[in-house]
C-alpha positions in Angstrom: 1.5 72.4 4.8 3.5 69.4 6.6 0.1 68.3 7.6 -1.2 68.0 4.4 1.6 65.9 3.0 1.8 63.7 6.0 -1.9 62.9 5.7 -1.7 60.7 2.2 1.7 58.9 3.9 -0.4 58.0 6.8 -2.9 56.7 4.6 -0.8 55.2 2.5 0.6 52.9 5.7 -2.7 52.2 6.5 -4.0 50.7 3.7 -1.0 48.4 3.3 -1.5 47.7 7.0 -4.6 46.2 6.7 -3.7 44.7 3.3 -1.2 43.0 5.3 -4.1 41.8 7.7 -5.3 39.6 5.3 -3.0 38.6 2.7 0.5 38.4 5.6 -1.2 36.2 8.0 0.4 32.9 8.5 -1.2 29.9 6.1 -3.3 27.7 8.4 -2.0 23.8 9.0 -4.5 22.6 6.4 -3.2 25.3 3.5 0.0 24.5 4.4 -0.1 20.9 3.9 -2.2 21.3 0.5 0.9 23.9 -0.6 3.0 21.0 0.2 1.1 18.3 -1.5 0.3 20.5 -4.6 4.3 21.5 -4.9 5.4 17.8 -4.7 3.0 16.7 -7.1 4.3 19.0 -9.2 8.1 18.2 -9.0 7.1 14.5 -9.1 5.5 14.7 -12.7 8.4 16.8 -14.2 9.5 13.1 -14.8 8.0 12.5 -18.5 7.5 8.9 -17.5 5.1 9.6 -15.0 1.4 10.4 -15.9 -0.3 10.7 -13.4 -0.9 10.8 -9.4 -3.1 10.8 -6.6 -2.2 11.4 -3.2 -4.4 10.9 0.0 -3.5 12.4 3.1 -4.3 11.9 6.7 -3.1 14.3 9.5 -4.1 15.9 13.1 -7.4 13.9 12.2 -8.0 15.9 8.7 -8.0 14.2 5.7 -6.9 15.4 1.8 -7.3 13.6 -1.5 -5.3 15.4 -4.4 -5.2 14.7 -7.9 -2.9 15.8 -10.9 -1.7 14.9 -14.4 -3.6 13.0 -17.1 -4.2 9.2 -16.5 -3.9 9.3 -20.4 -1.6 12.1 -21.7 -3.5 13.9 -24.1 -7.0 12.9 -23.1 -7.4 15.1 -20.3 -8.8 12.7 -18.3 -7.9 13.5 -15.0 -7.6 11.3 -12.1 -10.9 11.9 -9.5 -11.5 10.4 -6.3 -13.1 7.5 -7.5 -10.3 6.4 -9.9 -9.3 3.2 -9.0 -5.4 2.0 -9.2 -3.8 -1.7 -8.5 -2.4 -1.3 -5.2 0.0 -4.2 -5.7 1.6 -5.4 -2.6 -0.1 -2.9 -0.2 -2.7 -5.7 -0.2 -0.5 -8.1 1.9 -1.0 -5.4 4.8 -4.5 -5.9 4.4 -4.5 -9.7 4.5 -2.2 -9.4 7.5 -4.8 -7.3 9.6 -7.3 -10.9 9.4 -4.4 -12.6 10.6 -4.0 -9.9 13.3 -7.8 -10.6 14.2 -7.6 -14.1 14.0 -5.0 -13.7 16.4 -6.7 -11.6 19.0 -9.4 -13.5 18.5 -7.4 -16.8 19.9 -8.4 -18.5 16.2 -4.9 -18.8 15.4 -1.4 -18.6 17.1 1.6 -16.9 15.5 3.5 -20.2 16.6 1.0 -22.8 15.2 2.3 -24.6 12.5 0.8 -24.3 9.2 -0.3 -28.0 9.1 -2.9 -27.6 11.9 -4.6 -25.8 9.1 -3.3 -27.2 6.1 -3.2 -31.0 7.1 -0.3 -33.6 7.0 -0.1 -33.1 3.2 1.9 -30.8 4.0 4.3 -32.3 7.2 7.4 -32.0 4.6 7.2 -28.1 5.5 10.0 -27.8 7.6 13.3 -28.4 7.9 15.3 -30.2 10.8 12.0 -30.8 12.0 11.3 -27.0 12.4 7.6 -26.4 10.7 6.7 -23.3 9.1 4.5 -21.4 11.4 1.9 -18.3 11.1 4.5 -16.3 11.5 7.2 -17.3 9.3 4.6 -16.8 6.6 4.0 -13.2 7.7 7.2 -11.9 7.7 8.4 -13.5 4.9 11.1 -16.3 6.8 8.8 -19.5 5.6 11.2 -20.3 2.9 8.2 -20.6 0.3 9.3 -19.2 -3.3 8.5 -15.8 -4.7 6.3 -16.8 -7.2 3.9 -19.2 -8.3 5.7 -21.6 -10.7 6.4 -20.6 -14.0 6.5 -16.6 -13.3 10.3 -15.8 -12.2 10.8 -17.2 -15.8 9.2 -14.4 -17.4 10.8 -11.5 -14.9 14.3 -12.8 -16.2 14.1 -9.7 -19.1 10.8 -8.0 -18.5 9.2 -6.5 -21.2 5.3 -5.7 -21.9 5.6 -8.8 -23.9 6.9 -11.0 -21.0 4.3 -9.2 -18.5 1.5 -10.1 -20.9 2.1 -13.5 -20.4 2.9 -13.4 -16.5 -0.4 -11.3 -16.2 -2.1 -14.2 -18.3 -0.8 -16.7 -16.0 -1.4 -15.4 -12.8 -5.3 -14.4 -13.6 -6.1 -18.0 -14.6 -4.1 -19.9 -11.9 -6.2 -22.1 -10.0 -6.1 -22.3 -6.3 -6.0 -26.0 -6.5 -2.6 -26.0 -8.7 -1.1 -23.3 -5.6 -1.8 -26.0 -3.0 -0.8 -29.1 -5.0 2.6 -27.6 -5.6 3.3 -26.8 -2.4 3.0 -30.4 -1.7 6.3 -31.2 -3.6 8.5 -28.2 -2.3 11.6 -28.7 -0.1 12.2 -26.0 1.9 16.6 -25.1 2.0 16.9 -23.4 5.0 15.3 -23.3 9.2 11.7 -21.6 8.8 11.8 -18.1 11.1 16.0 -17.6 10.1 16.0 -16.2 6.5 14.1 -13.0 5.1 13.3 -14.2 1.6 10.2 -12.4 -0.1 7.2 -14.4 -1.1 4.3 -13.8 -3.0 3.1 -17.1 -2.3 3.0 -17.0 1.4 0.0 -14.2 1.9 -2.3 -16.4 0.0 -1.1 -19.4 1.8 -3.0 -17.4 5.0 -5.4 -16.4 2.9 -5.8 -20.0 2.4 -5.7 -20.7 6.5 -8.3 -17.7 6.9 -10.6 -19.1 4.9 -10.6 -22.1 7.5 -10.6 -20.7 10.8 -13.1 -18.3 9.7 -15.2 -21.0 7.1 -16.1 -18.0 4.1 -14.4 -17.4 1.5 -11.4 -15.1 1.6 -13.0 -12.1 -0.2 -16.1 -12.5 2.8 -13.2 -11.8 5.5 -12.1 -9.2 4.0 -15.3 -7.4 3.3 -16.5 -7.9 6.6 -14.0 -7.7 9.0 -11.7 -5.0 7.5 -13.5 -3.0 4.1 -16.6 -3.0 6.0 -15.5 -1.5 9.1 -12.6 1.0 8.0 -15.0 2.2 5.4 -12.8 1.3 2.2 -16.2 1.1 0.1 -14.5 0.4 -3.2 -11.6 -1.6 -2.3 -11.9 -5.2 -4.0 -9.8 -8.0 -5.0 -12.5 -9.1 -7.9 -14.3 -5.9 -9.8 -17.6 -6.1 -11.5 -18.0 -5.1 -14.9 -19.1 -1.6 -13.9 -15.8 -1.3 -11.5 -13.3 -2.1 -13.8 -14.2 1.4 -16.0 -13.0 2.9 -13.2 -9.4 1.4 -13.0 -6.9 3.1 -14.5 -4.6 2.4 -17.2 -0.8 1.3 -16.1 2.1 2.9 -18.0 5.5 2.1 -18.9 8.7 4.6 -19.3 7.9 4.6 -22.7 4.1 5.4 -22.0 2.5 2.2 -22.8 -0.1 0.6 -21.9 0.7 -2.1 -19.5 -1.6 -5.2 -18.6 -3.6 -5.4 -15.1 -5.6 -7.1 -13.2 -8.7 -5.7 -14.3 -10.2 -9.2 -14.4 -11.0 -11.7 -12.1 -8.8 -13.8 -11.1 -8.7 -17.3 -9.9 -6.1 -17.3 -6.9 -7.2 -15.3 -3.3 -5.1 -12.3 -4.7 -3.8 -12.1 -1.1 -0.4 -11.0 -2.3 -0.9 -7.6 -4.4 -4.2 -7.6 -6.0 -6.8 -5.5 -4.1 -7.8 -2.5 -6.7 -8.9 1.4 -4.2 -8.9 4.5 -4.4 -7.4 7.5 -2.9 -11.4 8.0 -0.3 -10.5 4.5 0.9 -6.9 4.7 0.8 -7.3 7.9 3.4 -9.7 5.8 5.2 -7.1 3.3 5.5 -4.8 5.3 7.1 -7.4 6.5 9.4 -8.0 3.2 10.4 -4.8 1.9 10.8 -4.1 5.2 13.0 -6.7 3.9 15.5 -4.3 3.0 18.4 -7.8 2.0 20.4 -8.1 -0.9 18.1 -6.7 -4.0 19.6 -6.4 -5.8 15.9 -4.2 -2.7 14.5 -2.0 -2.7 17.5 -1.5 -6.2 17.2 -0.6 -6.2 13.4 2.0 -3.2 13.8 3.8 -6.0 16.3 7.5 -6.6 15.7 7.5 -9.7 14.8 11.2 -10.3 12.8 14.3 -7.9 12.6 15.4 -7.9 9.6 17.9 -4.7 9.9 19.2 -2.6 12.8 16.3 -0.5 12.1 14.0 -2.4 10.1 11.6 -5.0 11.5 9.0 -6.7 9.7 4.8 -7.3 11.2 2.3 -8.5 9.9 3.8 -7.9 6.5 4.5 -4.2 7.2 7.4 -3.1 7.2 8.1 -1.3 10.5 11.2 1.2 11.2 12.7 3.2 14.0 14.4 6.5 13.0 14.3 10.1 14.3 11.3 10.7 13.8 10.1 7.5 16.0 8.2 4.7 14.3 6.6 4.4 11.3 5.4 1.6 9.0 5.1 1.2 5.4 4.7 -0.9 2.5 5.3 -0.6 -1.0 3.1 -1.9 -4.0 4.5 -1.8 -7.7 3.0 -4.0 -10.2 3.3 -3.4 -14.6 2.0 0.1 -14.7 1.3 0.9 -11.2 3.2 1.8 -7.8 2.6 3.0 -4.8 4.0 3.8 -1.2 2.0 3.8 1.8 3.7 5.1 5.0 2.6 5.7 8.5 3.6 7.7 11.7 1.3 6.9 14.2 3.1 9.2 17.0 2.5 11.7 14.4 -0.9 11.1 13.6 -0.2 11.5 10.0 -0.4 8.9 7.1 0.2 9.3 3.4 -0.2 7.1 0.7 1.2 8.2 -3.0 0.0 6.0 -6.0 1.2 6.9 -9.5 -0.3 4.7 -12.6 3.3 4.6 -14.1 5.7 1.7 -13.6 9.6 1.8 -14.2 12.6 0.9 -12.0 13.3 4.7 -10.7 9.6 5.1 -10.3 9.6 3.4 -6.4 12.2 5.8 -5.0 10.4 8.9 -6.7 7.4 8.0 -4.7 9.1 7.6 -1.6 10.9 10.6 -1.9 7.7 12.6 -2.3 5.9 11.3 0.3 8.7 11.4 3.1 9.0 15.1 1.9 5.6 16.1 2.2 5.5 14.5 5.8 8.7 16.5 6.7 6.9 19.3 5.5 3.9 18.1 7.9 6.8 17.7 10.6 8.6 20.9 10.1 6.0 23.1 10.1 3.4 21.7 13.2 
């Protein structure tokens, strides 16, 4: 009699037993990381003002690419891997690879001054007799403006109205009118002294790459760095068939802001390259290529800015707890995005929502860092 009623108990253990077996083992690194990426997604759009996101992923030499929300609430279209989103400033990384190659490649010096390029047009670029240089122009110490004249104006009180018209401007400004302005500006301070952001200084070495390397800028890029690290889609200019793919921007209130969907008349060296999350994660991948002398080069410390923030070439390069890492972030009218990289980690991440508003920068941040501490935590 005990026999019999210790018989189903035994089987009983068993069965949850090897239940267990199967559905109690420990997620695997990859499931993990998806868990992570799926829950942050999640949390991130209980903001109403975001729509949607895409997040690429690059760790322990596996990559992801996740996708979530509506790009257009209500029209179920979902964001796909070949969505393409205005990566804003993340493009002045890009432009500061060439100069990273140039560099390597003895076509150009960090301490040259821009007029061995530019010409003696140009000679009143300095102050105290201290010329700008390469690398005043990288990490943002040159003393050029923000802008492109004409553009702070309209930032004063932004509105969809006043980005319109700045969007209008900036498409149709010539190269030409860039470099005849920058004929007539005095510079206020010693070149190499003063972090002051500029807009105007990437396409300034856009400008110099196209001389040391006699092609047009969007030829350098294409060969020496979208070519090579495999970023397929990434393109300043889009064809007609490309720019169906780009994504509307959004504002807090949900709408639709103006892009850069056309082509534009400047080298777009500052903020407007146009990828996806494939060649975003390929981006990372390449940039985590320590055997590549040209990615080394352009993750250089080049100007401190902070205790523990230096700036590159144009990245933005920190030293924390978790060692170094380098990032950059990208917001234009209805897009931002962070990109962030730990190359003792071997993990990158780039987070690009098609929403724009002032919180919207430190919500993406906040994501990313905690899916990599999620990453960091748990391998």
């Amino acid at each position: 009699m005990i026999k019999s009623q210790i018989t189903p108990i035994l089987f009983i253990i068993l069965l949850l037993a090897t239940v267990c077996s199967h559905s109690c083992q420990p997620q695997t690194e990859k499931e993990l990381l998806n868990t992570s990426i799926k829950e942050n997604a999640r949390k991130l759009l209980e903001d109403y003002r975001l729509n949607a996101v895409s997040i690429a992923v690059y760790a322990n030499g596996v990559g992801y690419t996740e996708h979530f929300g509506e790009l257009d609430k209500g029209k179920a279209n979902s964001p796909t891997n070949e969505t393409l989103y205005e990566v804003a400033s993340v493009t002045k990384t890009m432009t500061g690879y060439l100069v990273a190659k140039a560099v390597t490649e003895a076509k150009l010096k960090l301490t040259d001054p821009i007029t061995k390029y530019m010409g003696n047009a140009y000679q009143h670029l300095s102050y105290n007799k201290k010329p700008i240089t390469i690398q005043d122009l990288l990490t943002h110490t040159s003393g050029l403006p923000l802008n492109i004249e004409g553009v702070d104006e309209l930032y004063i009180n932004p509105s969809r109205s006043s980005y319109t018209k700045a969007q209008e401007l900036l498409t149709y400004y010539p190269k030409d009118s860039l470099l005849n302005t920058l004929k007539k500006i005095k510079l206020e301070y010693l070149p190499g002294t003063q972090y002051s952001y500029s807009n105007v200084a990437p396409n300034v070495l856009a400008h110099i790459l196209e001389v040391v390397y006699k092609k047009p800028f969007d030829d350098v890029l294409q060969e020496y760095l979208f070519e090579p690290a495999m970023m397929d889609n990434t393109k300043i200019n889009l064809t007609n068939e490309e720019q169906e793919l780009l994504a509307n921007g959004h504002n807090a209130k949900g709408e639709v802001m103006p892009n850069f969907k056309k082509p534009i008349k400047l080298w777009g060296a500052a903020g407007r390259a146009k990828s996806n999350a494939t060649d975003m994660l390929n981006y990372i991948k390449f940039q985590l290529n320590d055997q590549n002398p040209v990615v080394k080069e352009s993750h250089t410390k080049l100007f401190r800015d902070l205790e523990n923030l230096w700036i590159g070439y144009f990245w933005e390069i920190l030293e924390d707890k978790d060692g170094m890492h380098i990032e950059h972030h990208g917001g234009i009218y209805g897009t931002q995005n962070w990109l962030i990289i730990y190359p003792e980690h071997d993990f990158g991440i780039s987070v690009i929502a098609n929403s724009s508003f002032p919180e919207a920068n430190r919500l993406l941040k906040q994501t990313a860092l905690h899916i990599f501490k999620d990453f960091k935590n748990n391998y």
